[in-house]
NUZAZA-107696 format. One record per residue (C-alpha): residue in one letter; x, y, z. Coordinates in steps of 0.02 Angstrom, whole numbers, plus 50000, padded with zeros to 5 digits. Layout:
// residues N
AXYZ ...
This chain:
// residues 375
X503505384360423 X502395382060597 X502095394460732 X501485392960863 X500645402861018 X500525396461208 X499655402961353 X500425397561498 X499725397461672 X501305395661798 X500075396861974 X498665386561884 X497245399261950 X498055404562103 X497625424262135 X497935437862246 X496285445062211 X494625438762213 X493505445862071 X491965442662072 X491645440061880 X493335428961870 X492885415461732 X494505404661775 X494045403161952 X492275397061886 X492965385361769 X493975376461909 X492645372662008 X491815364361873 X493655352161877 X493985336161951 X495525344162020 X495095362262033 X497085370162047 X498545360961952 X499645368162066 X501335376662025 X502215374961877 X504005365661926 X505525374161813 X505525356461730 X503945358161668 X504205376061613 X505775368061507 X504825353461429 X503685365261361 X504705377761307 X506205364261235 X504455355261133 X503795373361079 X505265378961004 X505535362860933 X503875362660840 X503915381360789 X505055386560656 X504275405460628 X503735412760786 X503405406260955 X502125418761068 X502225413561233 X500695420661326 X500975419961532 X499335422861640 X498225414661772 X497455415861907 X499055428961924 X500385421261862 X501695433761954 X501425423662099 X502725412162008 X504095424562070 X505255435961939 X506445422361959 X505425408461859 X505195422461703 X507055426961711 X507395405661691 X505945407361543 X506945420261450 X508485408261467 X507695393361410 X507085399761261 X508745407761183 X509385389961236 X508145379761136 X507925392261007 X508525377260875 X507585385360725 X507955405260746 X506065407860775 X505375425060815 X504995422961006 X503705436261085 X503005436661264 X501775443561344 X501075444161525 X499325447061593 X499095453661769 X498265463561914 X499885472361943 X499895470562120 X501605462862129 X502345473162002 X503725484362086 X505305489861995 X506275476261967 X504825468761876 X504605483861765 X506545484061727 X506445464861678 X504915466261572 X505665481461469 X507225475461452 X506515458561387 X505185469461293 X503635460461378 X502065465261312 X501055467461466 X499105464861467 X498525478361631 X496905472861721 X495945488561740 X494135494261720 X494105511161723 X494145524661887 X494055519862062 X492615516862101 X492155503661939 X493795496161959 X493615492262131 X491715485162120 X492145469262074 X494215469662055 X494315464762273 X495745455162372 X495465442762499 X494975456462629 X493515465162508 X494775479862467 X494805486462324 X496415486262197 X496615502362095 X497775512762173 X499135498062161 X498375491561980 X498675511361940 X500315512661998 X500815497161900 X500325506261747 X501605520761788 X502925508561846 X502715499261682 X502715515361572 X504305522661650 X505135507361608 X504565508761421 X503395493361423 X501935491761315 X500445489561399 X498685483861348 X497345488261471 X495905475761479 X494485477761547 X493155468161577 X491325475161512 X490035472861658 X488325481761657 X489215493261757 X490855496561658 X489455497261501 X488375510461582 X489885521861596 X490965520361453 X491115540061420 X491855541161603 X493205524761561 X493665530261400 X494075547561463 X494855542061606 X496155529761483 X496445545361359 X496905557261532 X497985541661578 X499055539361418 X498215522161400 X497925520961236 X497795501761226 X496265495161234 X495425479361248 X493665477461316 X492865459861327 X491515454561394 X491095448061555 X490645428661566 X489215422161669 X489645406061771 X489415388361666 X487655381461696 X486935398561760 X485465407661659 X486275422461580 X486065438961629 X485815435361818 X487245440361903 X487375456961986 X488895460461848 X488055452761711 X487815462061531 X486295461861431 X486475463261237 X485425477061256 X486725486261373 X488155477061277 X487525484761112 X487455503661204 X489245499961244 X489875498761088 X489025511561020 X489535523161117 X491095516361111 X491405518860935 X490855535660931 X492145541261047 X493545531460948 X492925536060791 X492925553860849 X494685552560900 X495615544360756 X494675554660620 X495245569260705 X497025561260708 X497045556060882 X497925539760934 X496915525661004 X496985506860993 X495395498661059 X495655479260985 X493935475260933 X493755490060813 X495425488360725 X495055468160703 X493555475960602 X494495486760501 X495975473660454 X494565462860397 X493715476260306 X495445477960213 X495665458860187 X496905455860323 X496595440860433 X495845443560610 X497015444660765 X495715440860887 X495135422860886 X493175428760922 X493295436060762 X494035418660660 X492355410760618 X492755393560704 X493915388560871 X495715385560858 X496855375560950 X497585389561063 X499005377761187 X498425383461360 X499715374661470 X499125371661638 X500385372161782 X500595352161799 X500725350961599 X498935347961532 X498505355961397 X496865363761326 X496315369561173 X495645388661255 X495525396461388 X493745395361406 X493655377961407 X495085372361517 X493795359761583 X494135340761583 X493305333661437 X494355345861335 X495855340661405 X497165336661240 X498505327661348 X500105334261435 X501765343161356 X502535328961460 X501955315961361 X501605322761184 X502245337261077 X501555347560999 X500945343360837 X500115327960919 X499135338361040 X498455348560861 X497815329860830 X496905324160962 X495165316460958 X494985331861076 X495675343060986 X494775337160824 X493075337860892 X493365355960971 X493605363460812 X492145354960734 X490985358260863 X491405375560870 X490425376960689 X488825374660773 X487535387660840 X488075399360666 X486485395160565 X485845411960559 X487535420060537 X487525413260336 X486235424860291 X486675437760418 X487325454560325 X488335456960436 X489105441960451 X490705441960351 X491255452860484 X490485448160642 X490865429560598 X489935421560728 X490615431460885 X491615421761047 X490995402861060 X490695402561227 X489175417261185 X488435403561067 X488385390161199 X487205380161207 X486845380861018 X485065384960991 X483965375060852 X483365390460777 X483715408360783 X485095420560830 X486515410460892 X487405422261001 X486875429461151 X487505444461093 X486545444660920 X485675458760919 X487115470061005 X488205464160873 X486815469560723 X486455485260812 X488205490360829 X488465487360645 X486935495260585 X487465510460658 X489295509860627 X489765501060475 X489645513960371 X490945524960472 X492065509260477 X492325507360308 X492805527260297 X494445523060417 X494665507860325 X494645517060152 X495695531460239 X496975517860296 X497235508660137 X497355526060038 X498915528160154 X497935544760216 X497935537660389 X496265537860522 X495915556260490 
């Protein structure tokens, strides 16, 4: 019984905001064709018709960009339609949406709680860290309207992630974010790490995070959490509770924490597909929902040699302690694979972090599997 997950980019990279960390924009530049455009509603029913064709289980359809509510409400209200139309196999059907907010007013919050969007919130903390790199077109910043997006989004009963992206900057003040979230009722968390552009040393950028800063971060980070749920507080912060499903044998949610690459559908506006997000760059291309379905694109020489190659640059990971759970970390932080030593520019953040915290870690997990709860 297949499932299957998509991430869908309906404005191809097309943004009303100009951050100056933004990976995608990066990647395009490194295209033959930097933008694919806009995604026609014939494309958006070819790949939903072959999705739900393929899945029989559940079907997550991931929207984001660029800013994919550029696409207008109008082109998620046909997306809904289509898939109770093509829903041939009963499959469990989830969506999600990643944005800036800007665009979200009310009628977007009523359609994504009423279709019970999960909602993925671009934010990085307070004013002044949010709007250091988060900038439109102009150089303004973007957290008063990212803000009220959040409250729009909440009075409508929508769940709602915030991510936000770990700079040296957002790292250096993690007390000040997290406290701001808790004040804000945004108990979601997801914190990933900035990228540095392809082909650029790391760790040059005026954003860019060290694995000395990177290992601070979490840290810190875990102290607060772990402060918090032991004392029967309410927080979700992704990375930390991938740890603890894995500590109690569940598989991993998050694919940095799989051990190897998987084929993860990203569905370009004109139909081309990619195997991640990362690596929406031509010579990872798979092919096009136009001209193949699904379980094809799973089996392309493409596809194929992105899973194997993702294997490499994990040498020192077999005899790593801590590598049952760390598992190798995000691919793109073990590119290019080095002959010898640490694979991951984030190594020694990574062994720091669970030096210091492991022990605490497997307390919630023993606390959770005892049915006791985090405290």
């Amino acid at each position: 019984m297949p499932s299957l997950s998509l991430l869908i980019k309906p404005v191809s990279g097309a943004c009303n905001l100009q951050c100056r960390y933004c990976f995608y924009h990066d990647e395009q530049e490194h295209r033959a064709v930097a933008s694919c455009g806009v995604m026609s509603e014939g494309t958006l029913e070819t790949v939903i018709r072959k999705a739900l064709a393929y899945a029989t289980r559940t079907c997550a359809f991931g929207f984001q960009g660029g800013e994919p509510t550029l696409r207008g409400l109008d082109f998620f209200r046909r997306a809904v339609e289509l898939q109770q139309r093509y829903n041939v196999h009963h499959a469990r059907i989830t969506n999600a949406l990643q944005t800036n907010g800007l665009l979200i007013d009310e009628d977007w919050a009523a359609f994504l709680g009423e279709n019970r969007f999960l909602v993925g919130l671009s934010l990085d903390g307070p004013k002044d860290l949010h709007d250091g790199n988060r900038v439109d077109a102009a150089g303004g910043g973007s957290y008063s309207r990212a803000l009220r997006a959040a409250q729009l989004l909440k009075s409508r009963g929508v769940d709602v992630n915030v991510l936000t992206v770990v700079t040296g900057q957002v790292a250096a003040a993690i007390p000040r974010i997290y406290r701001f979230f808790r004040r804000s009722g945004l108990l979601y968390q997801q914190y990933i790490p900035c990228l540095d552009p392809l082909g650029v040393p790391r760790g040059t950028a005026d954003y860019s995070l060290t694995p000395e800063a990177y290992g601070a971060f979490l840290r810190t980070l875990f102290d607060l959490w772990y402060r918090d749920v032991t004392q029967g507080q309410f927080v979700y912060i992704r990375y930390f509770e991938n740890l603890v499903g894995l500590l109690l044998g569940r598989p991993p949610e998050s694919c940095a924490l799989f051990g190897e690459c998987t084929v993860q559908h990203v569905v370009e506006a004109d139909g081309s597909v990619y195997p991640c997000d990362f690596y929406c760059l031509d010579p990872w291309r798979l092919g096009t929902v136009q001209g193949d379905d699904f379980a094809a694109l799973r089996e392309t020489a493409a596809a194929r040699r992105f899973v194997e190659t993702s294997r490499a640059g994990r040498e020192a990971c077999r005899t790593c302690p801590y590598g049952p759970l760390c598992r190798g970390g995000c691919r793109r932080d073990r590119e290019p694979p080095l002959p010898e030593g640490p694979g991951n520019y984030y190594c020694s953040a990574y062994r720091s972090f669970f030096q210091y915290a492991l022990p605490r870690l497997r307390q919630v997990a023993a606390a959770v599997a005892r049915g006791a709860g985090r405290g």
